[in-house]
Backbone as numpy.savetxt, mean C-alpha at the origin, in Angstrom:
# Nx Ny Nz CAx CAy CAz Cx Cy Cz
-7.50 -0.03 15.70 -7.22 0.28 14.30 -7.16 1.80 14.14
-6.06 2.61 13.29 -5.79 3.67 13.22 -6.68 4.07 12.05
-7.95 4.60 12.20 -8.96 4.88 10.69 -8.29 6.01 10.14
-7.05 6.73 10.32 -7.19 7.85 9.96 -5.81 7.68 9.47
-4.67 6.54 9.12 -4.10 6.62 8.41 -4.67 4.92 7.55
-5.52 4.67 8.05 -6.31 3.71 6.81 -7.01 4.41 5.79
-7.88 5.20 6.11 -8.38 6.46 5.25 -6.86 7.09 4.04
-6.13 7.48 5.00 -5.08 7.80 3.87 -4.02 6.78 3.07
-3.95 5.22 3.49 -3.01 4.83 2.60 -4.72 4.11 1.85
-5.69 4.14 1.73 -6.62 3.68 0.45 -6.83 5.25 -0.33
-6.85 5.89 0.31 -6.43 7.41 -0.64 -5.40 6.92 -1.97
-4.11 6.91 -1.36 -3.10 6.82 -1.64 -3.16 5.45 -2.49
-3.28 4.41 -2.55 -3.75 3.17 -3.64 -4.75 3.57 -4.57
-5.25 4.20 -4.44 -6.48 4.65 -5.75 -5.89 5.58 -6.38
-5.23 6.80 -5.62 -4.61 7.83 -6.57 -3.92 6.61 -7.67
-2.85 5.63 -7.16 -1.87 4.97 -8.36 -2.81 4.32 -8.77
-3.76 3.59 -8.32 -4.90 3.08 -9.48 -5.33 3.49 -10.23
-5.49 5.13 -10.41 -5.91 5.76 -11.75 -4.88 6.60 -11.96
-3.26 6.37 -12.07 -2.40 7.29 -12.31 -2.05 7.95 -11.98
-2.50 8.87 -10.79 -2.29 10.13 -10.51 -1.18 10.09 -9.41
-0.36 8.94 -9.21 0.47 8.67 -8.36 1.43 7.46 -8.97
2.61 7.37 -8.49 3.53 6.39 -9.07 3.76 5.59 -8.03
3.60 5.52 -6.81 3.91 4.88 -6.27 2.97 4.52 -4.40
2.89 3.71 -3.91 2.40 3.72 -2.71 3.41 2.60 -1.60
3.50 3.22 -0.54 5.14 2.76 0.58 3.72 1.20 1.28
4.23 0.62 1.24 3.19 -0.77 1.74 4.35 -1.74 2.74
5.25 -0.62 3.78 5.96 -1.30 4.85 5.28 -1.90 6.12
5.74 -2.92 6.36 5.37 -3.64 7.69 4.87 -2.64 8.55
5.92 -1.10 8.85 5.52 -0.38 10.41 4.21 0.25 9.69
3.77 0.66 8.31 2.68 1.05 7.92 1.87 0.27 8.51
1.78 -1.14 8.45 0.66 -1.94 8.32 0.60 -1.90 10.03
1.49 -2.04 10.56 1.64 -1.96 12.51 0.53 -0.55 12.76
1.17 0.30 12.17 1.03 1.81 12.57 -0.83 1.86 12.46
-1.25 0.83 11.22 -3.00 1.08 11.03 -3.31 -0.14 11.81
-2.48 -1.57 11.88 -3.31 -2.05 12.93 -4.00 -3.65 12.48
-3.07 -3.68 11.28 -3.73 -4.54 10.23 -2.23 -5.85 10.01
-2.18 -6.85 9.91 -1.19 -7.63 9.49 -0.61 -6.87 7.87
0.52 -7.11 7.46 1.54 -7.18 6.26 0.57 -7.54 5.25
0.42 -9.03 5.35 -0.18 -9.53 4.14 -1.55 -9.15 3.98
-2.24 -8.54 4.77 -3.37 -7.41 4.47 -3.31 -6.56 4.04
-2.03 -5.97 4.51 -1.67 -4.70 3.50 -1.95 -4.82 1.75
-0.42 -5.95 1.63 -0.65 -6.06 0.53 -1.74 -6.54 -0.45
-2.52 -7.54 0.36 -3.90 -7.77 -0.78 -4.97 -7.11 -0.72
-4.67 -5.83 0.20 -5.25 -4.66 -0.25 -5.23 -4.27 -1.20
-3.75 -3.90 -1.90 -3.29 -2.92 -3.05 -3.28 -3.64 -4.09
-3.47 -5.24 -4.09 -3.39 -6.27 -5.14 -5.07 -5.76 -5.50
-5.52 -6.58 -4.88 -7.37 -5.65 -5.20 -7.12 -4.67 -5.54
-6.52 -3.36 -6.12 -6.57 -2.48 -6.45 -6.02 -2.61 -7.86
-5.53 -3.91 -8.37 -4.75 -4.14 -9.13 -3.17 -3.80 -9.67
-2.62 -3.43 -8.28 -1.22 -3.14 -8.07 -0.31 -4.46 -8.09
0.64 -4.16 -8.54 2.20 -4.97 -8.19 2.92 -4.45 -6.69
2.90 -5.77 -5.79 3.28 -5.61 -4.72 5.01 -6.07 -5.07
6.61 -5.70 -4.86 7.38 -5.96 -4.55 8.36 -4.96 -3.43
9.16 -6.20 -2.96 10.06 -5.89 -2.26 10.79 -4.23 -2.24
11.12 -3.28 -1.85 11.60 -2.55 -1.85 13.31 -1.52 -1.16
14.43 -2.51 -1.58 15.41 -1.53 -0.22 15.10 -2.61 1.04
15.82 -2.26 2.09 16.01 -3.82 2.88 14.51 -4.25 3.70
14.11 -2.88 4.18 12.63 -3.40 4.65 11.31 -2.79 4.43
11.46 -2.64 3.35 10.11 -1.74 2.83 9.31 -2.18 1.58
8.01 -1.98 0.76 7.48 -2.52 0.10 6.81 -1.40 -0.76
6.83 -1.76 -2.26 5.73 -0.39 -2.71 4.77 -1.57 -3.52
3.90 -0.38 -3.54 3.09 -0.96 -4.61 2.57 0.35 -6.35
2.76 -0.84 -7.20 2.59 0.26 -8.36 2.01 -0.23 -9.48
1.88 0.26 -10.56 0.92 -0.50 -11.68 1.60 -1.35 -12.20
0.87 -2.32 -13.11 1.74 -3.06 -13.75 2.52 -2.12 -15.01
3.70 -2.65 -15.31 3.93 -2.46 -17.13 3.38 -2.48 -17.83
């Protein structure tokens, strides 16, 4: 497991959890690159209370609700 870009994409989900960010990239090679399955990724950022969708042909963000 890569702790040191896990450290930075839960950085990066909390910044948009309290606003200070619009957006967080929640792609498959992210989730490869830390070491973790996809759908871990995403119910990571769901616990954070993010909207996980599709993004462009293979990529994923996550962001607040409306």
């Amino acid at each position: 497991m890569n702790k040191q870009e896990l450290d930075k994409l839960v950085d990066e989900i909390h910044e948009v959890s309290i606003g200070h960010r619009g957006w967080v990239s929640l792609t498959k090679a992210r989730a490869k690159l830390i070491g973790i399955s996809h759908e871990l990724l995403l119910g990571c950022a769901k616990v954070y209370g993010l909207e996980c969708e599709p993004h462009g042909r293979m990529g994923w963000t996550g962001t607040l609700p409306a």
